[in-house]
Every structure is written in C-alpha cells, then in structure tokens.
mmCIF file of the protein (N, C-alpha, C, O) and its ligand, coordinates in Angstrom:
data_MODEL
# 
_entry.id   MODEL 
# 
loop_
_entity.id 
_entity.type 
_entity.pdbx_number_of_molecules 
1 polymer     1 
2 non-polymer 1 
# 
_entity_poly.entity_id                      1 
_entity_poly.type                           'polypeptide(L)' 
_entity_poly.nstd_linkage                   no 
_entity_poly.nstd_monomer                   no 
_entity_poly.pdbx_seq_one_letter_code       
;(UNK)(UNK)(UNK)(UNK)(UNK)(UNK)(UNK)(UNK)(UNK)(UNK)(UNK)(UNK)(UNK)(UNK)(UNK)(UNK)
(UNK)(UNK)(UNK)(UNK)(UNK)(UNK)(UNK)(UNK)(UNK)(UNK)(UNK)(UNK)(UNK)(UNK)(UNK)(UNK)
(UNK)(UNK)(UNK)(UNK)(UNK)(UNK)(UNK)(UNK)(UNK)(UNK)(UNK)(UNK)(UNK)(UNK)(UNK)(UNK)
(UNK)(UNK)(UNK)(UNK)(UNK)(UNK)
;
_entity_poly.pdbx_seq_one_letter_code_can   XXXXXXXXXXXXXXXXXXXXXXXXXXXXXXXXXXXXXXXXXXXXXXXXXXXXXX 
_entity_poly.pdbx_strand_id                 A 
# 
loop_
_entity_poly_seq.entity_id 
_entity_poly_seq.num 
_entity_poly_seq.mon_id 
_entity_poly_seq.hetero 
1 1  UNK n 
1 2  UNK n 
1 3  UNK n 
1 4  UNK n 
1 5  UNK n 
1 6  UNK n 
1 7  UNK n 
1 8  UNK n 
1 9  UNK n 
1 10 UNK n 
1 11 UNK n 
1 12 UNK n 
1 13 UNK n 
1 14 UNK n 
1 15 UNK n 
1 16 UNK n 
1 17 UNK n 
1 18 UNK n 
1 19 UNK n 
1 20 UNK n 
1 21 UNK n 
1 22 UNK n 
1 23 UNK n 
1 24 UNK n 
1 25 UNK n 
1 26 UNK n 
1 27 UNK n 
1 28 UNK n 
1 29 UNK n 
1 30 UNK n 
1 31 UNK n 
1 32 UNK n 
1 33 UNK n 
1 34 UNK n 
1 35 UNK n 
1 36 UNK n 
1 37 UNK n 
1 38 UNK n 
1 39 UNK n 
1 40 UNK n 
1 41 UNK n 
1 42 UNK n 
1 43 UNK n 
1 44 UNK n 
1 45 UNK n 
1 46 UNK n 
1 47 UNK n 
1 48 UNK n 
1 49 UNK n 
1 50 UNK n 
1 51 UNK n 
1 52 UNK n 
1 53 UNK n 
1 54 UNK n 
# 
loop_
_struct_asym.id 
_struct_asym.entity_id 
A 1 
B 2 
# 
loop_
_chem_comp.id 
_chem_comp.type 
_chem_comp.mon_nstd_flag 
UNK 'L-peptide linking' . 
ZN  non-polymer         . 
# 
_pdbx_entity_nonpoly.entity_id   2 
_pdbx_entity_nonpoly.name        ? 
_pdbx_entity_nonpoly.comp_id     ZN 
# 
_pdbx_nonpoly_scheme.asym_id         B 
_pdbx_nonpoly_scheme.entity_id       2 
_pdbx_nonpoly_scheme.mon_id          ZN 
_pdbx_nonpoly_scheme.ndb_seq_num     1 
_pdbx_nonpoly_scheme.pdb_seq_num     101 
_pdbx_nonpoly_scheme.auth_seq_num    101 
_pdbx_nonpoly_scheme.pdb_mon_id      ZN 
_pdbx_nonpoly_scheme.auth_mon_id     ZN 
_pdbx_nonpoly_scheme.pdb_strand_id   A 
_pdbx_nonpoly_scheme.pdb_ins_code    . 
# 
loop_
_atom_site.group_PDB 
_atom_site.id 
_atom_site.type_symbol 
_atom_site.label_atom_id 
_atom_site.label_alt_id 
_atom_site.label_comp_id 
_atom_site.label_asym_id 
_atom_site.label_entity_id 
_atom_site.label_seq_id 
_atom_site.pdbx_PDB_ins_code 
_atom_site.Cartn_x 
_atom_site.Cartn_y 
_atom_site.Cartn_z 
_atom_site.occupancy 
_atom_site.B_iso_or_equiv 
_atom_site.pdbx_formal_charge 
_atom_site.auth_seq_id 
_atom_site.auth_comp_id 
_atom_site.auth_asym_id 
_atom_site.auth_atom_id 
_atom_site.pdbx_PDB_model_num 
ATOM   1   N  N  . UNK A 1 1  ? 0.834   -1.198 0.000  1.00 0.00 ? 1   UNK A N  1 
ATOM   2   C  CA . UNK A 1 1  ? 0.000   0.000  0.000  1.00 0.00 ? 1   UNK A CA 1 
ATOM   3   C  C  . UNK A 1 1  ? 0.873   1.255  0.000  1.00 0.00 ? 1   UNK A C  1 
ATOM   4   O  O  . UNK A 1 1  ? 1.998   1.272  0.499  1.00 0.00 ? 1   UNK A O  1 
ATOM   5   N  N  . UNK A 1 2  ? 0.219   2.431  -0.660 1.00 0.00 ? 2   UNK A N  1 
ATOM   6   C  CA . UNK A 1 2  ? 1.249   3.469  -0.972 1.00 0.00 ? 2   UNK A CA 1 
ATOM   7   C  C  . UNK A 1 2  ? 1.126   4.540  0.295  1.00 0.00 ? 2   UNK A C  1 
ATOM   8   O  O  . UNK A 1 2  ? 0.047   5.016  0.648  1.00 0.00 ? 2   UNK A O  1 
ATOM   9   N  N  . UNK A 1 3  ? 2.416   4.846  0.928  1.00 0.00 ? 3   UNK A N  1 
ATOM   10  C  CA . UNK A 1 3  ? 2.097   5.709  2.106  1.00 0.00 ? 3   UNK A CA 1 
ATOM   11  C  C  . UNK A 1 3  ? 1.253   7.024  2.143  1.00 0.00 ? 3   UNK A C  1 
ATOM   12  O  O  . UNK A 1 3  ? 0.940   7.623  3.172  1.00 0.00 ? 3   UNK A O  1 
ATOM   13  N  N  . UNK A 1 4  ? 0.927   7.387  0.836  1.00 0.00 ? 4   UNK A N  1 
ATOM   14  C  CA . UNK A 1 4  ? -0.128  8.572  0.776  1.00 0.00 ? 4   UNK A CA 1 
ATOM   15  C  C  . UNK A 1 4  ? -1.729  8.531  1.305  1.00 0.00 ? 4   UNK A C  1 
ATOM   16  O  O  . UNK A 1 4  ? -2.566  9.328  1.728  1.00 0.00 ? 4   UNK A O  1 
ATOM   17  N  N  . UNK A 1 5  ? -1.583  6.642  0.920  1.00 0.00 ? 5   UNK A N  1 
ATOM   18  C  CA . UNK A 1 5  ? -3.560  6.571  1.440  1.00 0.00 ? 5   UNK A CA 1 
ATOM   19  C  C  . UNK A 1 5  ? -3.537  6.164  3.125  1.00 0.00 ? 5   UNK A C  1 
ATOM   20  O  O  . UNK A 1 5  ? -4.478  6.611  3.780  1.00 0.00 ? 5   UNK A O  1 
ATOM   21  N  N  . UNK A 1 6  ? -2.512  5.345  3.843  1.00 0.00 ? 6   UNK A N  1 
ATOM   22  C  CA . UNK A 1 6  ? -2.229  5.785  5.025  1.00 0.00 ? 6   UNK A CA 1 
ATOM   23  C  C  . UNK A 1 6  ? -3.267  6.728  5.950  1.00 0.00 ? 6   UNK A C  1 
ATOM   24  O  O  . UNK A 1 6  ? -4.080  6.240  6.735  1.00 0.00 ? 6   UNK A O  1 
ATOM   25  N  N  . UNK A 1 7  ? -3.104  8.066  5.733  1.00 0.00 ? 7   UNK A N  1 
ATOM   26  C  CA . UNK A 1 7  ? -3.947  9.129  6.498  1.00 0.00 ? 7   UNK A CA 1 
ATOM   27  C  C  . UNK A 1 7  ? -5.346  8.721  5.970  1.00 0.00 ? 7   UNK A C  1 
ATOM   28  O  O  . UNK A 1 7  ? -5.954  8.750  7.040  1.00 0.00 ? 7   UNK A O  1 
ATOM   29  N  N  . UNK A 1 8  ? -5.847  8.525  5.468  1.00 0.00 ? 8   UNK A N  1 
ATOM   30  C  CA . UNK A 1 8  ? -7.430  8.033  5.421  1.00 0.00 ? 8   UNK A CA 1 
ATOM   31  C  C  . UNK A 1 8  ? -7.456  7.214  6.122  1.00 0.00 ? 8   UNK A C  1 
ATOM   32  O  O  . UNK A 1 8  ? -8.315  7.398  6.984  1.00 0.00 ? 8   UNK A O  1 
ATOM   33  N  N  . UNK A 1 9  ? -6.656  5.871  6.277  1.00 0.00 ? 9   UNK A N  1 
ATOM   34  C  CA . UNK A 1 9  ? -7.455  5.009  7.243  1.00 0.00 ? 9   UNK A CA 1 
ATOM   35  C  C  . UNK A 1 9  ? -7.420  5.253  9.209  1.00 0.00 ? 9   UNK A C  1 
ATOM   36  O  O  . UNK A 1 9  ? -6.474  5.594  9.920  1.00 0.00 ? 9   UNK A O  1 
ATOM   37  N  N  . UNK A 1 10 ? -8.768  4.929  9.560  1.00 0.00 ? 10  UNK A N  1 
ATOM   38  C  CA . UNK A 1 10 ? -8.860  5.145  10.468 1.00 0.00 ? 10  UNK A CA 1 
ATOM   39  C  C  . UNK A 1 10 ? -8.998  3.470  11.187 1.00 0.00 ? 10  UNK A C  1 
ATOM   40  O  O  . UNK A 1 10 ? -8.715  2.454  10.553 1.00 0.00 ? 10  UNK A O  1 
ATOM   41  N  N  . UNK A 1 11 ? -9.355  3.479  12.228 1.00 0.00 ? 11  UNK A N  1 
ATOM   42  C  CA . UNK A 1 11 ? -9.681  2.179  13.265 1.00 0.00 ? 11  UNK A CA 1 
ATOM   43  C  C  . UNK A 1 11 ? -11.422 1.744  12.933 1.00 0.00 ? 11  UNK A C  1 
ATOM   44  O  O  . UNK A 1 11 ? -12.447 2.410  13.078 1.00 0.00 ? 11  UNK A O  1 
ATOM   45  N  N  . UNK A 1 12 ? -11.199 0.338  12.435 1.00 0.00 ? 12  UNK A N  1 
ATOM   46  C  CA . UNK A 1 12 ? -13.061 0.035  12.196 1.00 0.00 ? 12  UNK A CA 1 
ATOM   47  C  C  . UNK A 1 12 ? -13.032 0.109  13.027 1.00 0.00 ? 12  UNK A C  1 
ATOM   48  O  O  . UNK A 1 12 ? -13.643 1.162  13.208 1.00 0.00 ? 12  UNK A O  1 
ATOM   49  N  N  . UNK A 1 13 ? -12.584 -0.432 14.454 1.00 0.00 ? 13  UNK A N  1 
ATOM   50  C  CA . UNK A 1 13 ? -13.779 -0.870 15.673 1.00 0.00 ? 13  UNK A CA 1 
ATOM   51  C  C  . UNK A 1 13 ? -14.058 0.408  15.759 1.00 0.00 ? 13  UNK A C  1 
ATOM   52  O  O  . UNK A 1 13 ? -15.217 0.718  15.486 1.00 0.00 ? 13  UNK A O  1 
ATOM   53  N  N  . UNK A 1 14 ? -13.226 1.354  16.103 1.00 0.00 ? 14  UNK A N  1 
ATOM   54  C  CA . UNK A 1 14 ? -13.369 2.266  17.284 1.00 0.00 ? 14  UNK A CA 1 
ATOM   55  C  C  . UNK A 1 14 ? -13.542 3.904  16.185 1.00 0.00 ? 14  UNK A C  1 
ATOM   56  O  O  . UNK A 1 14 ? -14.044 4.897  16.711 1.00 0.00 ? 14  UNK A O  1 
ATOM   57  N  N  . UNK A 1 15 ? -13.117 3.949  14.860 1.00 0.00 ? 15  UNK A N  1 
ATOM   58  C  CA . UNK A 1 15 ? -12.605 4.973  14.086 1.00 0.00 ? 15  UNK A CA 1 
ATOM   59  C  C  . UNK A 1 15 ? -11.390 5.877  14.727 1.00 0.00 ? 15  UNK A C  1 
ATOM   60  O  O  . UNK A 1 15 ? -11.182 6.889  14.058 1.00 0.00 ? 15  UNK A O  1 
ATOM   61  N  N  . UNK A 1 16 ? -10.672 5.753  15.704 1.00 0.00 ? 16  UNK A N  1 
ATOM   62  C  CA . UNK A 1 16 ? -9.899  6.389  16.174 1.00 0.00 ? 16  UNK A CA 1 
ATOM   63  C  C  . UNK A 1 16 ? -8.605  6.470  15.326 1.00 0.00 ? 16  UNK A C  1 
ATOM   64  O  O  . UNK A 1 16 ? -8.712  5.991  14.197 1.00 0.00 ? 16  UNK A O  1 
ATOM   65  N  N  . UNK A 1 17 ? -7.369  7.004  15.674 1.00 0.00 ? 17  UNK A N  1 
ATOM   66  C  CA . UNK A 1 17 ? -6.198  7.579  14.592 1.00 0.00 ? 17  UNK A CA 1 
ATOM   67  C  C  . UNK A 1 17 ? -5.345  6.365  14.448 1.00 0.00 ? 17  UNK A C  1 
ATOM   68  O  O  . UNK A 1 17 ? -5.425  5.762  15.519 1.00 0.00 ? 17  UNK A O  1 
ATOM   69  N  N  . UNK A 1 18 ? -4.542  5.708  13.598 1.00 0.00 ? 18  UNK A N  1 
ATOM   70  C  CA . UNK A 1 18 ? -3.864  5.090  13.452 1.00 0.00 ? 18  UNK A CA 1 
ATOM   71  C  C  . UNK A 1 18 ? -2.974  5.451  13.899 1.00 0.00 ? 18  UNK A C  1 
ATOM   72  O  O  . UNK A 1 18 ? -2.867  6.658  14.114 1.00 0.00 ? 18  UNK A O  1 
ATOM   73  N  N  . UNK A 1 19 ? -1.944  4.557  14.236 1.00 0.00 ? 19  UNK A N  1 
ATOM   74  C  CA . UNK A 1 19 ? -0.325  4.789  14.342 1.00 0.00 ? 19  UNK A CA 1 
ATOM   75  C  C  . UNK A 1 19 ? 0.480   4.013  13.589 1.00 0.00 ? 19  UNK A C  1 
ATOM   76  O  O  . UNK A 1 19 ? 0.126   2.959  14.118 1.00 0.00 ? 19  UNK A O  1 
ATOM   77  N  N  . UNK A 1 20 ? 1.253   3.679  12.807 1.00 0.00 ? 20  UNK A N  1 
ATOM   78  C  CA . UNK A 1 20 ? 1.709   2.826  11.847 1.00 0.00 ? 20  UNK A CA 1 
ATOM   79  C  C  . UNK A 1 20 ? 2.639   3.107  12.342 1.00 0.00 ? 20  UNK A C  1 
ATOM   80  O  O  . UNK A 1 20 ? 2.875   4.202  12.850 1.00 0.00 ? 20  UNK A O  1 
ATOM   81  N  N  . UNK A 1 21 ? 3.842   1.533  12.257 1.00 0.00 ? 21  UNK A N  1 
ATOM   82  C  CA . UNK A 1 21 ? 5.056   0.592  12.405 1.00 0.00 ? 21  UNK A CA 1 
ATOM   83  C  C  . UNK A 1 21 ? 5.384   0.238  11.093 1.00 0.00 ? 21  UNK A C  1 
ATOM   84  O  O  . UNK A 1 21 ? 4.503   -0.414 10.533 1.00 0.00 ? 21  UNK A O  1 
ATOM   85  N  N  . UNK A 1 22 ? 7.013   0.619  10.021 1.00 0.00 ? 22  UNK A N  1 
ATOM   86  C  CA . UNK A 1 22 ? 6.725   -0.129 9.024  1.00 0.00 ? 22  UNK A CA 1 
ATOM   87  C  C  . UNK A 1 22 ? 8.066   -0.760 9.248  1.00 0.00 ? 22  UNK A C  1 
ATOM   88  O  O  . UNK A 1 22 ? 9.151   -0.255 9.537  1.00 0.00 ? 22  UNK A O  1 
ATOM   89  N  N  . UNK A 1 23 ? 7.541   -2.540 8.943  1.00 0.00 ? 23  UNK A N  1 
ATOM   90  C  CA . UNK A 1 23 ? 8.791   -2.867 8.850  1.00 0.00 ? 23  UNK A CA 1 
ATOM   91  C  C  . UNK A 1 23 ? 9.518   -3.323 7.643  1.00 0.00 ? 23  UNK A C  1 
ATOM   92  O  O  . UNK A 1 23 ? 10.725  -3.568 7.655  1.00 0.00 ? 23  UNK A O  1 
ATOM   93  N  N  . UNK A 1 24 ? 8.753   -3.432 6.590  1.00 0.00 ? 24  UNK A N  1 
ATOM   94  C  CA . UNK A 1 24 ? 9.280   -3.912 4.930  1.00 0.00 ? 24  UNK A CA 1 
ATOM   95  C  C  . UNK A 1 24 ? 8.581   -2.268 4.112  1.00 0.00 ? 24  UNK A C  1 
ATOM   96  O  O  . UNK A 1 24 ? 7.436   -1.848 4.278  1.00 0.00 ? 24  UNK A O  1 
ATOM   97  N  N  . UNK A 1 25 ? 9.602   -1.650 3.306  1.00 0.00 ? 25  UNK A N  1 
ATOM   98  C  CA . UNK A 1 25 ? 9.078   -0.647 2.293  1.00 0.00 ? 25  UNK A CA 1 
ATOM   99  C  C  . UNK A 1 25 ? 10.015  -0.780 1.176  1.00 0.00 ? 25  UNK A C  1 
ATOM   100 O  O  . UNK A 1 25 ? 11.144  -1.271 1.156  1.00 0.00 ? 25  UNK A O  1 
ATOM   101 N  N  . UNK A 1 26 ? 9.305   -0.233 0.237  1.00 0.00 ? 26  UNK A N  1 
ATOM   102 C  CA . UNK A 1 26 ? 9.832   -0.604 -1.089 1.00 0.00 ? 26  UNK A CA 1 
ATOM   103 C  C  . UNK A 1 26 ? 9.140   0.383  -2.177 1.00 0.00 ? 26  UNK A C  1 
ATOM   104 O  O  . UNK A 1 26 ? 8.017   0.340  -2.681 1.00 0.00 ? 26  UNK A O  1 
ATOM   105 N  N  . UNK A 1 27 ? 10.613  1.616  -2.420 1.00 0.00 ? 27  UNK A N  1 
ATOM   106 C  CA . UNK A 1 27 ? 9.529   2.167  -3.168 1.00 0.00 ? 27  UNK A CA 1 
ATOM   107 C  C  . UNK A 1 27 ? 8.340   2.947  -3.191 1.00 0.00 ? 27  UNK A C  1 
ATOM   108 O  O  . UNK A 1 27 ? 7.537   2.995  -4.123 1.00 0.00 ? 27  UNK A O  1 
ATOM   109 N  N  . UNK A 1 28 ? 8.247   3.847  -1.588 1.00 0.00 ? 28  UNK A N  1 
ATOM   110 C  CA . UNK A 1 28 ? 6.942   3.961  -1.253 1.00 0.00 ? 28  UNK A CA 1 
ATOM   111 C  C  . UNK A 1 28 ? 5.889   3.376  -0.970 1.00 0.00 ? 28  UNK A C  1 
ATOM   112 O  O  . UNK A 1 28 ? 4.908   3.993  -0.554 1.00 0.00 ? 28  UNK A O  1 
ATOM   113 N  N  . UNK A 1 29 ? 5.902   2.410  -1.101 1.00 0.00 ? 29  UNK A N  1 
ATOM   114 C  CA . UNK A 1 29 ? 4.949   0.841  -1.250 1.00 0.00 ? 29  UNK A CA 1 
ATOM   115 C  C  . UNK A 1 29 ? 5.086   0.259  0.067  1.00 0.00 ? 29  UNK A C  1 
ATOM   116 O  O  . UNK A 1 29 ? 6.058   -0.495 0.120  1.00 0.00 ? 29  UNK A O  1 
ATOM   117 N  N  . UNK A 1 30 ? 4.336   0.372  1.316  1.00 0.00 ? 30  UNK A N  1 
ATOM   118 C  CA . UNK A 1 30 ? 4.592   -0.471 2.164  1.00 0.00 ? 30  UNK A CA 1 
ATOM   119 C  C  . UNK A 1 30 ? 3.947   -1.801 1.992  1.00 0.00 ? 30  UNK A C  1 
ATOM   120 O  O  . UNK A 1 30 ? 2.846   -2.129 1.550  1.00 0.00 ? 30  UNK A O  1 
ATOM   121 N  N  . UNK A 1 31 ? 5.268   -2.682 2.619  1.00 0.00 ? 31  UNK A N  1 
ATOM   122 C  CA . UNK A 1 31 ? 5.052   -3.976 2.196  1.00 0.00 ? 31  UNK A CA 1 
ATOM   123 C  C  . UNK A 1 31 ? 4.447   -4.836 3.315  1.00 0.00 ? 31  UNK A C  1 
ATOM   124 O  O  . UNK A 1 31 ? 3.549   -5.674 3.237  1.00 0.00 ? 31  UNK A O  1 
ATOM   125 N  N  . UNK A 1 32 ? 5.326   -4.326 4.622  1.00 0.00 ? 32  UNK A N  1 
ATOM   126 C  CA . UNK A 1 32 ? 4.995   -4.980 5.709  1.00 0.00 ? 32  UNK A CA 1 
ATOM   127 C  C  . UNK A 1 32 ? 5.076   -4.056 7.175  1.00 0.00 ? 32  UNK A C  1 
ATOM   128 O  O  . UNK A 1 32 ? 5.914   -3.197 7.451  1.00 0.00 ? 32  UNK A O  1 
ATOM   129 N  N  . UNK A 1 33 ? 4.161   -4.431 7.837  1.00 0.00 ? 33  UNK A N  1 
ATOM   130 C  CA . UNK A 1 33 ? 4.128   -3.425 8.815  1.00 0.00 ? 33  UNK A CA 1 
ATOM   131 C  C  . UNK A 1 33 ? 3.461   -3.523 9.782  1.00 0.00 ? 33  UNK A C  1 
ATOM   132 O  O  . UNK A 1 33 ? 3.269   -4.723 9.977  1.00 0.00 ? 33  UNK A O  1 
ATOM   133 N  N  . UNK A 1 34 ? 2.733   -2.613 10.909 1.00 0.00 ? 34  UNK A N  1 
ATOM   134 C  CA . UNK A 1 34 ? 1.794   -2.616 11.855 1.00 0.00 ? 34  UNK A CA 1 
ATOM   135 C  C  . UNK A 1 34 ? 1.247   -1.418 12.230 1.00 0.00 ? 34  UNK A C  1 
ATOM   136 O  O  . UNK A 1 34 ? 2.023   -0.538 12.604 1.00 0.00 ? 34  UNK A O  1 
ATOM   137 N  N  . UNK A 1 35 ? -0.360  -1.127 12.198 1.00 0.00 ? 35  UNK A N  1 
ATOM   138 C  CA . UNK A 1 35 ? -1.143  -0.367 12.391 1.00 0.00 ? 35  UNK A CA 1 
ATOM   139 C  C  . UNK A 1 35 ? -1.764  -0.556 14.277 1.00 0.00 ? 35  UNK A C  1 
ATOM   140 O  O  . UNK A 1 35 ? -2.357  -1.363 14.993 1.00 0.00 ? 35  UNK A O  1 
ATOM   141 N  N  . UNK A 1 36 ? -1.359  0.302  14.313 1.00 0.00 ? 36  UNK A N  1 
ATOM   142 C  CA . UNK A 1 36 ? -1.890  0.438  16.035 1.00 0.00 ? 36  UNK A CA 1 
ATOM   143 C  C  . UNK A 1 36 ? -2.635  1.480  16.407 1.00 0.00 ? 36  UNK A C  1 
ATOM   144 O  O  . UNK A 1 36 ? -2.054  2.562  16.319 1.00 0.00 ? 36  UNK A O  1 
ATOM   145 N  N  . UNK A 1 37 ? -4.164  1.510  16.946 1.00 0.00 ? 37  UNK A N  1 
ATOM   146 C  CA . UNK A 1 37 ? -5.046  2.148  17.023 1.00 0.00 ? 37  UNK A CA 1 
ATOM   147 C  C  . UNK A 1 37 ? -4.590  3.297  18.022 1.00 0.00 ? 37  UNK A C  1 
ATOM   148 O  O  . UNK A 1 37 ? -4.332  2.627  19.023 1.00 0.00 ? 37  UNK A O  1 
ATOM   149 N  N  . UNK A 1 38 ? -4.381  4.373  18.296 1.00 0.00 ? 38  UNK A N  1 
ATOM   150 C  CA . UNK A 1 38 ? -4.366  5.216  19.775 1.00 0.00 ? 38  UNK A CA 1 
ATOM   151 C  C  . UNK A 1 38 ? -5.145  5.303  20.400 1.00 0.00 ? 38  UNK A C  1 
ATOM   152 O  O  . UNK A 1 38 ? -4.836  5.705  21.521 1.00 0.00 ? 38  UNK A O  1 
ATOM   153 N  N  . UNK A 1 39 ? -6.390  5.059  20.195 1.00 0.00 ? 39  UNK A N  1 
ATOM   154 C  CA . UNK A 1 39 ? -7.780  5.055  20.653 1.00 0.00 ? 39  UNK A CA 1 
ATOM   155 C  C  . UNK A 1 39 ? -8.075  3.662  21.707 1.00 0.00 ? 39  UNK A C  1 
ATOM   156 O  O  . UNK A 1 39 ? -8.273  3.659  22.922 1.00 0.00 ? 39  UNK A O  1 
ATOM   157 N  N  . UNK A 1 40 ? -8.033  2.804  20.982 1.00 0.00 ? 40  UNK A N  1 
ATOM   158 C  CA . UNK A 1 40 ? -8.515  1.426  22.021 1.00 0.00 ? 40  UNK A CA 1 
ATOM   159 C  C  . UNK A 1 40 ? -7.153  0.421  21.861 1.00 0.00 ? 40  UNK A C  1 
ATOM   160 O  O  . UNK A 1 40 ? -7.073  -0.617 22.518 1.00 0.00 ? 40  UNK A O  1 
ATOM   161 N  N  . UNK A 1 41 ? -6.257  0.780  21.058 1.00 0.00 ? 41  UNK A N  1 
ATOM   162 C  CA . UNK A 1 41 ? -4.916  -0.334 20.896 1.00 0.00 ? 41  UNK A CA 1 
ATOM   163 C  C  . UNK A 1 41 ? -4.940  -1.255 20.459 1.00 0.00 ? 41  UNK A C  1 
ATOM   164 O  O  . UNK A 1 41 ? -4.054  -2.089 20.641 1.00 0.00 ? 41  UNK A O  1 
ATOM   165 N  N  . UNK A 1 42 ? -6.387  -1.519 19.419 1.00 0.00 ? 42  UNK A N  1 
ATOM   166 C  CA . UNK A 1 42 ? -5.483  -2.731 18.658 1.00 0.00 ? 42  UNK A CA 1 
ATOM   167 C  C  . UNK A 1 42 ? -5.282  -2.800 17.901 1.00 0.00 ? 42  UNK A C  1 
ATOM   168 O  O  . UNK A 1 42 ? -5.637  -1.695 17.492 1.00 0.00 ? 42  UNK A O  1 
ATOM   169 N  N  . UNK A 1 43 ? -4.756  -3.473 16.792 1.00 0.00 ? 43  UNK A N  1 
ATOM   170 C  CA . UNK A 1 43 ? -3.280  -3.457 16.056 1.00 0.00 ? 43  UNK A CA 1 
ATOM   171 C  C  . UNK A 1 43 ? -3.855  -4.389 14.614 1.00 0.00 ? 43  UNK A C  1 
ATOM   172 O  O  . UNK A 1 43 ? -4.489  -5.443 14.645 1.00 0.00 ? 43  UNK A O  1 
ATOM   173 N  N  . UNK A 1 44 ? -3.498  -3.782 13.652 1.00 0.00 ? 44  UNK A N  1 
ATOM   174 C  CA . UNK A 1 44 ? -3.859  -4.204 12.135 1.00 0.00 ? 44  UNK A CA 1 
ATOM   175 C  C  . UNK A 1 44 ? -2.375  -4.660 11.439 1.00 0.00 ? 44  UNK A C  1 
ATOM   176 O  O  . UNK A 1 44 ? -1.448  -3.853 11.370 1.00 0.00 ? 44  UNK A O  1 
ATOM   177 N  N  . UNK A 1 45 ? -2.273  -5.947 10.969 1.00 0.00 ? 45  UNK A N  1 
ATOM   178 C  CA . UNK A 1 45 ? -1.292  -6.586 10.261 1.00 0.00 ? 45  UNK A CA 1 
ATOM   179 C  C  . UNK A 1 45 ? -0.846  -6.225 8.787  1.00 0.00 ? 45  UNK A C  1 
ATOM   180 O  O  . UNK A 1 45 ? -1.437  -6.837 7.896  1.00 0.00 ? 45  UNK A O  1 
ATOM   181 N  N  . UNK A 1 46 ? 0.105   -5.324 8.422  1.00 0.00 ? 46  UNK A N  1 
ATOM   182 C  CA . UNK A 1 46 ? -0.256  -5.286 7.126  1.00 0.00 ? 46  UNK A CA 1 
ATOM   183 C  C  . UNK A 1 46 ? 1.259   -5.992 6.268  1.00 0.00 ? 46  UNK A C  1 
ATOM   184 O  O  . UNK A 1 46 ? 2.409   -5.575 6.402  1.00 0.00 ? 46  UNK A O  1 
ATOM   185 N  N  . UNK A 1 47 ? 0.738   -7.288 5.296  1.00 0.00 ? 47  UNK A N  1 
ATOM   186 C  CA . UNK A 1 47 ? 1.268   -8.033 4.856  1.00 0.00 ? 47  UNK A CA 1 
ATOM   187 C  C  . UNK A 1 47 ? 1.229   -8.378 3.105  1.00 0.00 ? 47  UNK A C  1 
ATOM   188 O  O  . UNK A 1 47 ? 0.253   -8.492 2.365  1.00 0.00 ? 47  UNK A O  1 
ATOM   189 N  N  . UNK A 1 48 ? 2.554   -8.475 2.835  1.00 0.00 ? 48  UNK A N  1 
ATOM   190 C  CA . UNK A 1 48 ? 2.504   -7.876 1.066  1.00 0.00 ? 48  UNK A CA 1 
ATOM   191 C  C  . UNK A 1 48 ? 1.753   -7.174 0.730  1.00 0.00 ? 48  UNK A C  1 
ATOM   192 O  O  . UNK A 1 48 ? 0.982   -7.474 -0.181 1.00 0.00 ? 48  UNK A O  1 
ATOM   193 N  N  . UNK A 1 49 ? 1.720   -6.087 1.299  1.00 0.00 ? 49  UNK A N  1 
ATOM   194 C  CA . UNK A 1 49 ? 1.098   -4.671 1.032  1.00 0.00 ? 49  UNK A CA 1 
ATOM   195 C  C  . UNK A 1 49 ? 0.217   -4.432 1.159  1.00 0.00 ? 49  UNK A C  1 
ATOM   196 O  O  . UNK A 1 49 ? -0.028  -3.258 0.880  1.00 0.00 ? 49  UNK A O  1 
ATOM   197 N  N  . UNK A 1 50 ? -1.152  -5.438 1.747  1.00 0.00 ? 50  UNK A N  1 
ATOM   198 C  CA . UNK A 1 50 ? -2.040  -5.445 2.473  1.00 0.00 ? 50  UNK A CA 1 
ATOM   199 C  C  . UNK A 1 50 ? -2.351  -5.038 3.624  1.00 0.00 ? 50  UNK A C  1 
ATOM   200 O  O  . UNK A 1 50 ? -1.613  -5.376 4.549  1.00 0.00 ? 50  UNK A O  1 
ATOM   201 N  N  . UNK A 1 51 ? -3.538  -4.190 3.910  1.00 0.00 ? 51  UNK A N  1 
ATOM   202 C  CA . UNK A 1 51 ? -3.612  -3.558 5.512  1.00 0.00 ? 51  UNK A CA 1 
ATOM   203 C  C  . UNK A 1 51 ? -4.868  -5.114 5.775  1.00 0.00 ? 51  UNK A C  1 
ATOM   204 O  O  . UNK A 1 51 ? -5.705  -5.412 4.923  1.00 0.00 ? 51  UNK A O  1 
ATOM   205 N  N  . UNK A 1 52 ? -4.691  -5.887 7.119  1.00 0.00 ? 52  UNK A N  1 
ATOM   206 C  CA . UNK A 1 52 ? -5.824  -6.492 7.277  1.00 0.00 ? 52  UNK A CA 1 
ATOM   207 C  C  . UNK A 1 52 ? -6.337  -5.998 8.686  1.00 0.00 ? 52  UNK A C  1 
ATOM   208 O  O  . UNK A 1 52 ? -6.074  -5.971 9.889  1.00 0.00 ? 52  UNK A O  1 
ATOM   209 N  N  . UNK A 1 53 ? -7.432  -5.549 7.521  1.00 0.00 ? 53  UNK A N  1 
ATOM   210 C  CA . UNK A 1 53 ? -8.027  -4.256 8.928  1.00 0.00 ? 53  UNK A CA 1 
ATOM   211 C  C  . UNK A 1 53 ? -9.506  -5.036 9.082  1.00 0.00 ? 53  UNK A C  1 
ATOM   212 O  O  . UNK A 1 53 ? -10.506 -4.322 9.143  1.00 0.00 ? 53  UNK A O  1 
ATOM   213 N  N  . UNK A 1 54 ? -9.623  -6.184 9.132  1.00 0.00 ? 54  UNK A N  1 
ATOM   214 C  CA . UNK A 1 54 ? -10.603 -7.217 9.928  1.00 0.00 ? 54  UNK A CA 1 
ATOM   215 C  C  . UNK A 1 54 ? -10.211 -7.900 10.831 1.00 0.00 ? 54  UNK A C  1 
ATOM   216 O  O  . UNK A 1 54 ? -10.983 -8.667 11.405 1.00 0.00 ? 54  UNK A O  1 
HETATM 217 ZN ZN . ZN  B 2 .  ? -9.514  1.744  17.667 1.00 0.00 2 101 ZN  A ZN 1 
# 
C-alpha cells in the first residue's frame, strides 16, 4: 500500500487515529508493517502490502 492513502485510514472498531510501524518498504509501497489504534490499541497486520483491517 502506498504511504499517501495511510492518512485516510482510520480504526473500524473504534474509528480512532492510526499509528503505523513499518517494517518492509519498497519504493513507497509499504510492504509490511503494523497499524496500532491510539484510541482502544489494537493493532492491524499489514502483509505484502495489504492492511488487514478485519
Ligand atoms: Zn480503535
């Protein structure tokens, strides 16, 4: 996913602000990483460039 759409996503459960961890980038392209809610804390996997925000 490209770090520009980033700021749109918010937290389903809660809609609160993300915090993103990246640990694979490429290119602008994050590949691998972690989304952590500030709001309620929990945490979205994002894997080959996928956010899995279920
Ligand atoms: Zn949340």
């Amino acid at each position: 996913m490209k770090r520009e759409h980033i700021d749109m996503i918010i937290c389903p459960y809660c809609h609160g602000e993300l915090k993103l961890e990246i640990k694979k980038e490429e290119d602008g392209n994050i590949i691998e990483g972690v989304f952590k809610c500030k709001n309620c804390g929990k945490t979205y996997e994002i894997e080959d460039g996928i956010p899995k925000m279920i």
